[in-house]
C-alpha atoms as a printed R data frame, in Angstrom:
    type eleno elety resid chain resno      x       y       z
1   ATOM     1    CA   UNK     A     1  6.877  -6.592   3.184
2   ATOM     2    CA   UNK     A     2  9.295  -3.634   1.308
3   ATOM     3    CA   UNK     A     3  9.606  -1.827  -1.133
4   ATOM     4    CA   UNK     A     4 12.303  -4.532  -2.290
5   ATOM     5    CA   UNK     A     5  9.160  -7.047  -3.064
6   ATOM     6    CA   UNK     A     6  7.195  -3.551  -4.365
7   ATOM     7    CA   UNK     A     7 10.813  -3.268  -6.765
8   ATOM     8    CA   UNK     A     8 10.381  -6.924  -8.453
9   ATOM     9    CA   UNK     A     9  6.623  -6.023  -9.157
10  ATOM    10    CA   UNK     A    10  8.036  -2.988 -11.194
11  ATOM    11    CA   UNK     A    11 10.585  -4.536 -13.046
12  ATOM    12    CA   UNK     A    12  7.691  -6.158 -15.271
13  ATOM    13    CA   UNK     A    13  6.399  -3.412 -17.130
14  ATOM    14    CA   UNK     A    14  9.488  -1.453 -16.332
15  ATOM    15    CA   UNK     A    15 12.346  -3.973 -17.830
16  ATOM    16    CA   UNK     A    16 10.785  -6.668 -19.391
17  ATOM    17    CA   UNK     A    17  7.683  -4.812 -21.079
18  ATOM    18    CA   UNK     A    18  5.512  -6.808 -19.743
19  ATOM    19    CA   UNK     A    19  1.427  -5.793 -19.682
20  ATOM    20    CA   UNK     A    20 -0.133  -5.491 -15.897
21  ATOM    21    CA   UNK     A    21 -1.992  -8.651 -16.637
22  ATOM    22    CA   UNK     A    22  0.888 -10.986 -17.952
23  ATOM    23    CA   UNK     A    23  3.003  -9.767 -15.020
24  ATOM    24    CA   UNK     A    24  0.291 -10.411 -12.244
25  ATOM    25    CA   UNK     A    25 -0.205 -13.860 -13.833
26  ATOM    26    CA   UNK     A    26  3.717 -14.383 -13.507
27  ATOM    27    CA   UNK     A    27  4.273 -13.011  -9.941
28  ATOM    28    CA   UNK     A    28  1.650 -15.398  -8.562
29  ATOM    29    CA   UNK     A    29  2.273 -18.405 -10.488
30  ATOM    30    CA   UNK     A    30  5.982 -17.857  -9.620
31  ATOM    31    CA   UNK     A    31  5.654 -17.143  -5.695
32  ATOM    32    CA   UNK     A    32  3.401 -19.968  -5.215
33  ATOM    33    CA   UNK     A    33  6.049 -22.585  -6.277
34  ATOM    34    CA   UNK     A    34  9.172 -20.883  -5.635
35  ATOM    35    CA   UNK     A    35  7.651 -19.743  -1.875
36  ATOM    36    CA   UNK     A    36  7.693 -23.411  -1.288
37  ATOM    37    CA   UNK     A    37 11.751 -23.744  -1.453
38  ATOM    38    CA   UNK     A    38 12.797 -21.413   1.223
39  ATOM    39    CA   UNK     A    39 10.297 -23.042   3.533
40  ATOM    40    CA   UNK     A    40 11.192 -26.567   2.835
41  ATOM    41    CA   UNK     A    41 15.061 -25.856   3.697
42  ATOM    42    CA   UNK     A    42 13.232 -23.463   6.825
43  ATOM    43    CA   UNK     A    43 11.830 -26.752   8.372
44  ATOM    44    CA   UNK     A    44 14.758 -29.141   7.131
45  ATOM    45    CA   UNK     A    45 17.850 -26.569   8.962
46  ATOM    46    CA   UNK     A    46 15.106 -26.142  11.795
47  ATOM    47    CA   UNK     A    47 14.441 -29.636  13.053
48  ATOM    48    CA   UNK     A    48 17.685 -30.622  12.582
49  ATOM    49    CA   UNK     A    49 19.055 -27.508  15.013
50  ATOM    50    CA   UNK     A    50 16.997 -28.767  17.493
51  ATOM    51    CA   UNK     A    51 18.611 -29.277  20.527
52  ATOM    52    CA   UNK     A    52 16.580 -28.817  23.644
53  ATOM    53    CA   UNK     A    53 12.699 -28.876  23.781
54  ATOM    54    CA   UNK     A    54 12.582 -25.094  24.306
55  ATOM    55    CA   UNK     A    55 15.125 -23.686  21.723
56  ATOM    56    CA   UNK     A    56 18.068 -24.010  19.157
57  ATOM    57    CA   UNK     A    57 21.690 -23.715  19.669
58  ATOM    58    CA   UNK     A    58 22.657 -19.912  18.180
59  ATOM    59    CA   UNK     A    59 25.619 -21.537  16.895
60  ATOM    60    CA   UNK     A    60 24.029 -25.015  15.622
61  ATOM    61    CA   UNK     A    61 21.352 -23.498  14.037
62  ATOM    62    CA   UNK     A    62 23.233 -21.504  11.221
63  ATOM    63    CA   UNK     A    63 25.954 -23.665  10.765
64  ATOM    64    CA   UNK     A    64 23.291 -26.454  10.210
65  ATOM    65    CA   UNK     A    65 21.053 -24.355   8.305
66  ATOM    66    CA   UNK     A    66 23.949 -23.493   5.702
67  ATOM    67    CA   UNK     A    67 24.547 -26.771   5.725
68  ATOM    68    CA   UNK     A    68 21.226 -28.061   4.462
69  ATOM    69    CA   UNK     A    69 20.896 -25.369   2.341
70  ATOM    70    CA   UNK     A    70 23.764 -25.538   0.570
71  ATOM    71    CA   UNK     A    71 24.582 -29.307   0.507
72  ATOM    72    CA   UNK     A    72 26.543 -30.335   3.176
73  ATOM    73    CA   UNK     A    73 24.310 -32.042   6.221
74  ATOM    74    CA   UNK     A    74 24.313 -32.367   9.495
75  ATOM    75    CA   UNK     A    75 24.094 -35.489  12.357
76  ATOM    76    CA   UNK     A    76 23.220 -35.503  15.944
77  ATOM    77    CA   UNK     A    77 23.025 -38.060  18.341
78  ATOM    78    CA   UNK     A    78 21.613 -37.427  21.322
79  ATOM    79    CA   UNK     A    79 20.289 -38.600  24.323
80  ATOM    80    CA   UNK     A    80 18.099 -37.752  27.632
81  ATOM    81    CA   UNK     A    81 18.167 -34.488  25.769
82  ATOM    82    CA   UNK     A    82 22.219 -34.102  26.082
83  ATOM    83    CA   UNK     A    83 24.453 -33.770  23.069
84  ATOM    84    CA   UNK     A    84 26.703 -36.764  23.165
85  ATOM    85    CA   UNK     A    85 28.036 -36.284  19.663
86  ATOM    86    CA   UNK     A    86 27.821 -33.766  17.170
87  ATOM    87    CA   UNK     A    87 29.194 -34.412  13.472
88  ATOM    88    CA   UNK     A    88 28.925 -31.360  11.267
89  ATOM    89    CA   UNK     A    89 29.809 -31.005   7.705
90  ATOM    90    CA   UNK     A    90 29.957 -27.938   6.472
91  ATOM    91    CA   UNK     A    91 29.213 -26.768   3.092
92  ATOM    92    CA   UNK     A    92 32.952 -26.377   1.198
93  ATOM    93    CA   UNK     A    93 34.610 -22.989   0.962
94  ATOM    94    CA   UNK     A    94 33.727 -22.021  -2.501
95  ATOM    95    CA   UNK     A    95 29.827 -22.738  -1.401
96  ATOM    96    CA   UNK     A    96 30.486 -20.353   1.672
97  ATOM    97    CA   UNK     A    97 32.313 -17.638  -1.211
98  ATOM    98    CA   UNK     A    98 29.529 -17.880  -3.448
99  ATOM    99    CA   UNK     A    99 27.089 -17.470  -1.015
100 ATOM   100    CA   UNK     A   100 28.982 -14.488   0.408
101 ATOM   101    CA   UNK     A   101 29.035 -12.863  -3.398
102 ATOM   102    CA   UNK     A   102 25.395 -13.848  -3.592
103 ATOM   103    CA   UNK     A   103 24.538 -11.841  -0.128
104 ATOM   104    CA   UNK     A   104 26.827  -8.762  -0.818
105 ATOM   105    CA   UNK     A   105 25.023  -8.567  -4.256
106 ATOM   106    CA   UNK     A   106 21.524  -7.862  -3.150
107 ATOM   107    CA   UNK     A   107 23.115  -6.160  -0.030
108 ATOM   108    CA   UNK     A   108 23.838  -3.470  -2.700
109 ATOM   109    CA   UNK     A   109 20.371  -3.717  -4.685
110 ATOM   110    CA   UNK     A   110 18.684  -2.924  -1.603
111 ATOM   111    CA   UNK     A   111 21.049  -0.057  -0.758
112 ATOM   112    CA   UNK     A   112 20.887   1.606  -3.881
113 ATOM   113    CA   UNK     A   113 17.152   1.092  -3.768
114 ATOM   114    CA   UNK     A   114 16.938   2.460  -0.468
115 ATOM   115    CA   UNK     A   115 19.002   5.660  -1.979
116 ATOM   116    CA   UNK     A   116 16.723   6.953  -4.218
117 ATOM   117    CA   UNK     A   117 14.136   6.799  -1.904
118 ATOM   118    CA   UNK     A   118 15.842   9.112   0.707
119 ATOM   119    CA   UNK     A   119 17.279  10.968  -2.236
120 ATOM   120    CA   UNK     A   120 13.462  11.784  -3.388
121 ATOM   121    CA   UNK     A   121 12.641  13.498  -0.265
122 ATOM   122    CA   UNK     A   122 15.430  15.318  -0.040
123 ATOM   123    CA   UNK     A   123 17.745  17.870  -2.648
124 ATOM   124    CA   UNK     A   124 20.583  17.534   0.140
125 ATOM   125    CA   UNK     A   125 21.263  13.638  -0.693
126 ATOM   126    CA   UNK     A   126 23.326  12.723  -3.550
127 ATOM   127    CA   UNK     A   127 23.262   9.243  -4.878
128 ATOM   128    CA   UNK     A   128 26.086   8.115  -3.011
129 ATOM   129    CA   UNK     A   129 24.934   9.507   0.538
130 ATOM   130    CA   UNK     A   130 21.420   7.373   1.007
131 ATOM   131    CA   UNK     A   131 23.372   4.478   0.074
132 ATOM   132    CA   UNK     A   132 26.270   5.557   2.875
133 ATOM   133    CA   UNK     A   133 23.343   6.000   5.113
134 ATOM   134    CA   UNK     A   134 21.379   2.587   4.306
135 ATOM   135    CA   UNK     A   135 24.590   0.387   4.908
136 ATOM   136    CA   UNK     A   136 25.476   2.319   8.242
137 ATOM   137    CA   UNK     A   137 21.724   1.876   9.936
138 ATOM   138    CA   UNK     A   138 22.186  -1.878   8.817
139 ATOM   139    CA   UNK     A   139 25.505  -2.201  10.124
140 ATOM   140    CA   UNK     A   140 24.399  -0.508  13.367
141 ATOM   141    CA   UNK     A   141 21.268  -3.279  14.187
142 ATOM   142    CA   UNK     A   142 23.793  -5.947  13.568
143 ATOM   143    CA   UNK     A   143 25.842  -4.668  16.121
144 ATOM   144    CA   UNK     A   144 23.794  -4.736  18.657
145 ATOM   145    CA   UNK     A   145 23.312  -8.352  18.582
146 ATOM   146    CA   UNK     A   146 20.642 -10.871  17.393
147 ATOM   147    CA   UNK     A   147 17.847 -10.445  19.296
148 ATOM   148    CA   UNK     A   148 18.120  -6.969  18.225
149 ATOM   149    CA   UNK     A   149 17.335  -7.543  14.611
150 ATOM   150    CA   UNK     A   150 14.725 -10.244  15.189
151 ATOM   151    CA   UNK     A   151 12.958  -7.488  17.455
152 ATOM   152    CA   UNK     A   152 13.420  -4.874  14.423
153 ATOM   153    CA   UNK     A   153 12.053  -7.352  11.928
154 ATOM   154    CA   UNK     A   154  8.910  -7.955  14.226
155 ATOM   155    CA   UNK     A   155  8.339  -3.854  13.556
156 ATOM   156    CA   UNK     A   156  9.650  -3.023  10.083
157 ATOM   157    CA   UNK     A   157  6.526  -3.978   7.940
158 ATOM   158    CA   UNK     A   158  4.493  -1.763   9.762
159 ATOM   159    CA   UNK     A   159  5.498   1.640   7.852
160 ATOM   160    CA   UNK     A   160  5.302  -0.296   4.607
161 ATOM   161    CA   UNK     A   161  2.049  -1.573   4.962
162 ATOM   162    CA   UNK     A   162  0.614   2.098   5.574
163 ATOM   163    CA   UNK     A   163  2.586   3.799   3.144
164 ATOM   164    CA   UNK     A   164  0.899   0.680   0.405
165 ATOM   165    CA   UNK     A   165 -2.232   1.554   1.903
166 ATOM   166    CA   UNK     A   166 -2.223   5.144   1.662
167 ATOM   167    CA   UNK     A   167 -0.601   4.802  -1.782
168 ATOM   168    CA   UNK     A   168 -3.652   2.831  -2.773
169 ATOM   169    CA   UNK     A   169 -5.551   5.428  -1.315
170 ATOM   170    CA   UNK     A   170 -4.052   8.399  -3.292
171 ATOM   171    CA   UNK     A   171 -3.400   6.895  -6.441
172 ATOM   172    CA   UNK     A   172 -5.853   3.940  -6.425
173 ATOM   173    CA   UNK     A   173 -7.796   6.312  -8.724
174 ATOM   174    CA   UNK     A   174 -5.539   5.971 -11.400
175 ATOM   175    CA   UNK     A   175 -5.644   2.494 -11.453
176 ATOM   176    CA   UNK     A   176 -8.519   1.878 -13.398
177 ATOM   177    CA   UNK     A   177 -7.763  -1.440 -15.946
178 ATOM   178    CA   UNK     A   178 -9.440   1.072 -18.625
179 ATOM   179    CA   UNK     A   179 -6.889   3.320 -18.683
180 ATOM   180    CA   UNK     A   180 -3.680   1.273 -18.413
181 ATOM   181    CA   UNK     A   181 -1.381   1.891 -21.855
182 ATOM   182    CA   UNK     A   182 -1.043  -0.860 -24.123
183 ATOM   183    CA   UNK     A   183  1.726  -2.649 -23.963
184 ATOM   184    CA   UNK     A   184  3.287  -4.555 -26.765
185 ATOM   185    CA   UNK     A   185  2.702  -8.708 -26.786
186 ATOM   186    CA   UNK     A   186  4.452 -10.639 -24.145
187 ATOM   187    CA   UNK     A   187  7.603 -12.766 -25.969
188 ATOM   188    CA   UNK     A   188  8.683 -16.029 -25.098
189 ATOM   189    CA   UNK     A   189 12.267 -14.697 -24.279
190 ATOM   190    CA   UNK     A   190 10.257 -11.673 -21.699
191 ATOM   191    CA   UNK     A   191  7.945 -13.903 -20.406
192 ATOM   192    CA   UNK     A   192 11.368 -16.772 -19.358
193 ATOM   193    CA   UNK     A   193 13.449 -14.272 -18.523
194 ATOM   194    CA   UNK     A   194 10.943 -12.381 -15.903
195 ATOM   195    CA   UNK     A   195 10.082 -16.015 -14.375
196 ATOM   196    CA   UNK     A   196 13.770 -16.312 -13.707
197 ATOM   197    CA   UNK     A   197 13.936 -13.329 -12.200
198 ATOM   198    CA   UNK     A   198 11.115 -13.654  -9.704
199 ATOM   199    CA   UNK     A   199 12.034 -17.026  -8.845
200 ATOM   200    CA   UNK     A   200 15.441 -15.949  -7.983
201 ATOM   201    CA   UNK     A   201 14.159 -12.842  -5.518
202 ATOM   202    CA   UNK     A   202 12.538 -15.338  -3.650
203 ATOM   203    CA   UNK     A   203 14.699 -18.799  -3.855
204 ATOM   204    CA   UNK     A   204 17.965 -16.133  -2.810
205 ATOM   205    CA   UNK     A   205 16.527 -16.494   1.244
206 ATOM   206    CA   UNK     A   206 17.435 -20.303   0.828
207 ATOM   207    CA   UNK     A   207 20.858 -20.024   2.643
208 ATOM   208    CA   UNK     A   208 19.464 -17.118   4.774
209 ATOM   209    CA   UNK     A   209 15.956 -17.655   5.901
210 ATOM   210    CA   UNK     A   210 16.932 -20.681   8.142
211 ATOM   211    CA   UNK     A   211 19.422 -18.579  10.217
212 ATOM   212    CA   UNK     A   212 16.623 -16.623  11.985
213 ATOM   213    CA   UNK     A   213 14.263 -19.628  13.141
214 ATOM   214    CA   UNK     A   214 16.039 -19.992  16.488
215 ATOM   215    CA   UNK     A   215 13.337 -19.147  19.168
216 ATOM   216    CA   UNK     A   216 10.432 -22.023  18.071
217 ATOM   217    CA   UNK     A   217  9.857 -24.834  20.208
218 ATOM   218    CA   UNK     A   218 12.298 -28.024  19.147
219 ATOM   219    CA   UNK     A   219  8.926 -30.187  19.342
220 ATOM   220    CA   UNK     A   220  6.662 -28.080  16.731
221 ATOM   221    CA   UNK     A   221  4.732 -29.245  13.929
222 ATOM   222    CA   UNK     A   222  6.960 -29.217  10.816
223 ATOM   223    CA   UNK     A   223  4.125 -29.223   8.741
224 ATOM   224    CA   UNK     A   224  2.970 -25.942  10.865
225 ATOM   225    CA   UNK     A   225  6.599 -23.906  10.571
226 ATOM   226    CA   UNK     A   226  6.274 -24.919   7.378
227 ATOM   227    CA   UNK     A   227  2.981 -23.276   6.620
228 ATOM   228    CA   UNK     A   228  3.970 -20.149   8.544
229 ATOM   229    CA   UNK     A   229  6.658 -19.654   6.526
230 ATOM   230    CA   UNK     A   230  5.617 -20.136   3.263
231 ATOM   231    CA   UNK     A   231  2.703 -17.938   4.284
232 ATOM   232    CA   UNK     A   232  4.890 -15.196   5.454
233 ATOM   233    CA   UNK     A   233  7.290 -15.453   2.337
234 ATOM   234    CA   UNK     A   234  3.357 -15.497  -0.172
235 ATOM   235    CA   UNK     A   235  1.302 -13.154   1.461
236 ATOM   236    CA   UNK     A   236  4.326 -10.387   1.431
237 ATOM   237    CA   UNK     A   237  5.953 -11.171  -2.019
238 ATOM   238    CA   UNK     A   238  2.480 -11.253  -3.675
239 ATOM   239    CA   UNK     A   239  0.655  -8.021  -2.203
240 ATOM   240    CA   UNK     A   240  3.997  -5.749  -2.567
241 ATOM   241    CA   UNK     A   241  5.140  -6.968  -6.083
242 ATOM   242    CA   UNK     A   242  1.138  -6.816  -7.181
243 ATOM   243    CA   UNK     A   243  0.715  -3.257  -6.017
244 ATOM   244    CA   UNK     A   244  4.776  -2.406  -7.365
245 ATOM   245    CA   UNK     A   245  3.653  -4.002 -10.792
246 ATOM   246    CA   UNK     A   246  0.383  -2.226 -11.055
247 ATOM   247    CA   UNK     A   247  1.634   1.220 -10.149
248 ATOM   248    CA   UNK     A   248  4.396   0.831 -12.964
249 ATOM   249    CA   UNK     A   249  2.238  -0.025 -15.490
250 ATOM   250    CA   UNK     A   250  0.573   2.864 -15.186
251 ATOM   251    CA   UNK     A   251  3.637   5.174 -14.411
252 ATOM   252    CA   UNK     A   252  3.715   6.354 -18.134
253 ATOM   253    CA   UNK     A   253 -0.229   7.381 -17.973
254 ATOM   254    CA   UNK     A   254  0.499   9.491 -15.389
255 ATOM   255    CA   UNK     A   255  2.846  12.896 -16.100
256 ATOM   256    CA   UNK     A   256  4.352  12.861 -12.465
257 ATOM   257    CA   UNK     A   257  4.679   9.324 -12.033
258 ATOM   258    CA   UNK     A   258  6.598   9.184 -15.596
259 ATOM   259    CA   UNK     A   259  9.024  12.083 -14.392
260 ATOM   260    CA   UNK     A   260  9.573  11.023 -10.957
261 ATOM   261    CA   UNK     A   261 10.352   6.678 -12.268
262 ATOM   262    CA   UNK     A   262 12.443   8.538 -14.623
263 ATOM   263    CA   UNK     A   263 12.202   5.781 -17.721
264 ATOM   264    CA   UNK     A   264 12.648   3.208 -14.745
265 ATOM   265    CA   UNK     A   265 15.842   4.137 -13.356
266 ATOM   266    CA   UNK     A   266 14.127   5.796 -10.330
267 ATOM   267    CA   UNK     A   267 12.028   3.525  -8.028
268 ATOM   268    CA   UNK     A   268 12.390   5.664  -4.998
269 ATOM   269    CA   UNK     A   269 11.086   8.910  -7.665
270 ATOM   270    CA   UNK     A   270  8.114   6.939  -8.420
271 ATOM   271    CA   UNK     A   271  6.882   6.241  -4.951
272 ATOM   272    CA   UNK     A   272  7.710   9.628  -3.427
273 ATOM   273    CA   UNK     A   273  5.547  10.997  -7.188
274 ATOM   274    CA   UNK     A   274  2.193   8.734  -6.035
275 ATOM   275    CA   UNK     A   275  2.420  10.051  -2.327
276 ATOM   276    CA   UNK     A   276  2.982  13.701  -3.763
277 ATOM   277    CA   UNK     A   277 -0.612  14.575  -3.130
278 ATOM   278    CA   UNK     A   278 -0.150  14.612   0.755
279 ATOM   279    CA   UNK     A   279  2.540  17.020   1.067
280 ATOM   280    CA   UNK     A   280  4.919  16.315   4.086
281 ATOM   281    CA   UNK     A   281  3.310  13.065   5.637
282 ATOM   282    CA   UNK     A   282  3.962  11.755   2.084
283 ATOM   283    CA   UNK     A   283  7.273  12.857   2.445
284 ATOM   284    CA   UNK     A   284  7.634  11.596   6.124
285 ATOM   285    CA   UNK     A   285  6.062   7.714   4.673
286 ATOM   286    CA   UNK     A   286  9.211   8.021   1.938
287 ATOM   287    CA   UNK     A   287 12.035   8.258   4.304
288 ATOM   288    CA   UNK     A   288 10.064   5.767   6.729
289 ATOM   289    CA   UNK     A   289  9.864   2.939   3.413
290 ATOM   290    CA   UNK     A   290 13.719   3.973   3.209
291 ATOM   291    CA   UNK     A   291 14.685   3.420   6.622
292 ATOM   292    CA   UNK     A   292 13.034   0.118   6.841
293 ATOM   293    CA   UNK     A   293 15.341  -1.685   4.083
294 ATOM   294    CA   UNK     A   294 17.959  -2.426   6.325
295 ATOM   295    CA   UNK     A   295 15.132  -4.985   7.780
296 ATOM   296    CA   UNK     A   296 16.339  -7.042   4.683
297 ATOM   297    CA   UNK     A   297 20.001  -5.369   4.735
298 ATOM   298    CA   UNK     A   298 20.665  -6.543   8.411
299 ATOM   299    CA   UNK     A   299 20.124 -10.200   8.300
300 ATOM   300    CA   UNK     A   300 21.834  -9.920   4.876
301 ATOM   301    CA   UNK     A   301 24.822  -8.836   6.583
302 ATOM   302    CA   UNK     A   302 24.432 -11.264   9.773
303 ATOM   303    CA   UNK     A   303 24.540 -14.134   7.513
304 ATOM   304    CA   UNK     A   304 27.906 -12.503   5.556
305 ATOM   305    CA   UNK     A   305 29.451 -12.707   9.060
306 ATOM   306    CA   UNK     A   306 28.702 -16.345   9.532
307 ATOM   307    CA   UNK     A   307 29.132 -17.443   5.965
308 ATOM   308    CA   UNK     A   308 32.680 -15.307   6.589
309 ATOM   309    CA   UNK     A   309 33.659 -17.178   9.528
310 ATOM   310    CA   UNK     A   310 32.748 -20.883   8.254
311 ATOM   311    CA   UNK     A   311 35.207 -20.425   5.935
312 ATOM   312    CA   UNK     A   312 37.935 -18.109   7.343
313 ATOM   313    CA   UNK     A   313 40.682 -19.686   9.206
């Protein structure tokens, strides 16, 4: 859960005009299929990783993952527990390029996201130095190694969660369904085009998602990974886009809110606005939202560096 998720519940109202009610309806319908997909390739790269009853090869496991995920697939024949062949195909090069263009894209989102929010708390950042600072942390936690970022990603909800909660808590009386503006009727094209773009914030951890599942036991449940995974991928997408979507809906209600989003262009503006009422520590929650991006930024990049190397000689 980041302010990543909290950024597709904004773009509702924000981009597509889009009432609070017609974008709630959206976000849930949408997560509760599309959730599904990076599951289902979860378990499919997962069991077929599985070499040992007590873990998965670091090297298998992506290379199979990316290989389920993007097309390609994956055979091993085994016995007594011992490897005695291994036949990998690996997705083609232009699969590994796109995929590469695909991570580097929302490696940038997230950056620039992460940007404004250090930029809000802050007259010394310009827009270029949050996003310098964002990609450095990131690089940083991929450095030191795997275990490393699964470790981080264990911790880096935690500041979101209270910075939602205490959001809730200081602007929640602003969200009253009463007062929310009108907003005009929700066209076919809006409606389409918002689906689309939900759907692809959540289908984009396809070719990533499976590259992190390499410390569950070879012999668990499918059907349970499964479940854990699409309930981690629901229960985050839904709460942060729900409470992103409501608090932008009423952004142009609300004097500060309006100035800080800034017609929209502002996300980090808009957050550090809501927590304005508790001086510093809402200042302090800011940075802390802003310094936990890289949680998405890092495995972004870790999964560059193997889609890099599958395909470089």
């Amino acid at each position: 859960m980041n302010i990543l998720a909290f950024s597709t519940g904004s773009a509702g109202p924000a981009f597509f005009s889009l009432g609070l009610r017609d974008t709630l309806v959206i976000l849930l319908g949408v997560d509760i299929v599309a959730c599904a997909i990076p599951a289902f390739l979860f378990v499919i790269a997962y069991t077929s990783s599985a070499i040992t009853p007590h873990s998965i090869s670091l090297f298998v496991a992506p290379y199979s993952a990316r290989s389920w995920a993007l097309g390609g697939w994956c055979k091993l024949a085994s016995l007594g527990g011992m490897i005695l062949t291994a036949d990998i195909h690996s997705p083609t090069e232009t699969e590994n390029i796109l995929n590469v263009f695909s991570m580097q894209g929302f490696l940038i989102l997230d950056c620039i996201i992460g940007d404004q929010a250090l930029a809000s708390v802050s007259n010394h950042l310009d827009d270029t130095t949050g996003i310098v600072i964002i990609a450095l942390v990131s690089l940083i936690l991929t450095l030191f190694g795997y275990k490393f970022v699964h470790w981080f990603e264990v911790i880096a909800w935690v500041p979101n969660v209270i910075a939602f909660v205490v959001m809730l808590g200081v602007g929640g009386k602003h969200l009253k369904l009463s007062d929310y503006p009108t907003y005009p009727p929700a066209s076919v094209k809006a409606i389409t085009s918002y689906i689309t773009f939900v759907a692809a914030s959540v289908v984009s951890w396809c070719t990533m998602a499976p590259d992190y599942g390499v410390y569950h036991d070879a012999e668990a449940s499918s059907l349970k990974i499964f479940l854990y995974t699409y309930a981690g991928f629901l229960t985050s997408n839904v709460a942060a886009q729900a409470i992103g979507a409501a608090f932008t809906a009423m952004a142009p209600a609300v004097p500060s809110w309006n100035e800080g989003f800034d017609k929209g262009n502002n996300l980090g503006g808009l957050i550090s606005a809501i927590l304005a009422p508790v001086g510093g520590f809402g200042k302090f929650l800011v940075a802390l939202v802003a310094l936990s991006i890289p949680s998405a930024c890092a495995p972004t990049m870790y999964t560059f560096g193997e889609d890099w190397h599958n395909f470089s000689p």
